[in-house]
N, C-alpha and C positions, 0 to 999 in steps of 0.2 A: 369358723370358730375363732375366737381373740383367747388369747391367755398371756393372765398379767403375774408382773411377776411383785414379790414384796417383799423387803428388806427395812429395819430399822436405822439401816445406815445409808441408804438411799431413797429416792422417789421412785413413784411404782413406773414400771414398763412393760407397756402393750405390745407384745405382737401377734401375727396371725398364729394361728395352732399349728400349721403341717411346719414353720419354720421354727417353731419354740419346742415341739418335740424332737425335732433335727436336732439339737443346738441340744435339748436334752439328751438324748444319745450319743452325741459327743460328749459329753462331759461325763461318761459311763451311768447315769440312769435312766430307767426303763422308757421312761417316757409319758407316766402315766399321770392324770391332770384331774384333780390335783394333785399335788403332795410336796414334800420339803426336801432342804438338806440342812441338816443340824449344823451350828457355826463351825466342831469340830472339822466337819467334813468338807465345808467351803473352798479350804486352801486347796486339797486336792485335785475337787472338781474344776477349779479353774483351771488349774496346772493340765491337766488331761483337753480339759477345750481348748488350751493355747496350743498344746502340744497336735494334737490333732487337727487346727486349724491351718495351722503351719505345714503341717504335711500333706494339707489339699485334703483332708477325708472328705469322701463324698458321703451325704445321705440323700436321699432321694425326694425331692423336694413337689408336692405337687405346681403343674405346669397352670397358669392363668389358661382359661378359655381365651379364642381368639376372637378380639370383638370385630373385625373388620379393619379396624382402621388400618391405613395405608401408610401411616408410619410408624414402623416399629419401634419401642419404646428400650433402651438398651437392658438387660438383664441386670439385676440387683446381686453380688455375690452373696453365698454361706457369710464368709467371713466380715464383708459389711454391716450386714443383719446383726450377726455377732455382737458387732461394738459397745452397743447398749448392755445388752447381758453382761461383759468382759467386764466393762465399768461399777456396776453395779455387785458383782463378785469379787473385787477388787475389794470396795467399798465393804461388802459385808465381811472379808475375810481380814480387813484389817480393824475394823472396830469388833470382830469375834459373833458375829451376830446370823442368825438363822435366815435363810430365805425359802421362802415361800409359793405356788401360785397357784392360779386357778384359773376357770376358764371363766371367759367374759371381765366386764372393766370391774373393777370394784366401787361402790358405790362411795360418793361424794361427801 
């Protein structure tokens, strides 16, 4: 599953689902796809994502199957994946604006 995320103050951001509900969980909601955070709310939830990113939280992220290949490919952190979301939180929390998402891309 993809779930993208949307804001009036940035462009939309795909990622996989098992890392956008991590990344929802950190930011203290449930996780549940779809749904929103009202602009009020924005400042917070980032404030809780930096905060907990920062302090290493783990959520538990499902693992890729292993396709064979012989060279292992290096592992992507929590907090890299992050980046995108952080940006876009940023963005909505200083033009005051709601974000969004859902699953799959949204249409063109």
């Amino acid at each position: 599953m993809l779930v993208t995320f949307r804001t009036k103050a940035w462009g939309n951001i795909t990622m996989f689902g098992d890392v956008a509900v991590a990344l929802l969980k950190l930011m203290g909601h449930s996780g549940t796809v779809p749904s929103a955070i009202l602009a009020r709310d924005v400042p917070a939830a980032l404030q809780r994502l930096k905060e907990r990113l920062a302090a290493g939280a783990f959520v538990e992220v499902e693992k890729p199957q292993d396709d064979g290949e012989d060279e292992k490919q290096p592992a992507v952190g929590l907090r890299t994946r992050a980046y995108p979301l952080l940006e876009l939180l940023a963005a909505a929390a200083e033009q005051e604006c709601d974000v969004l998402w859902q699953a799959g891309e949204p249409p063109l």
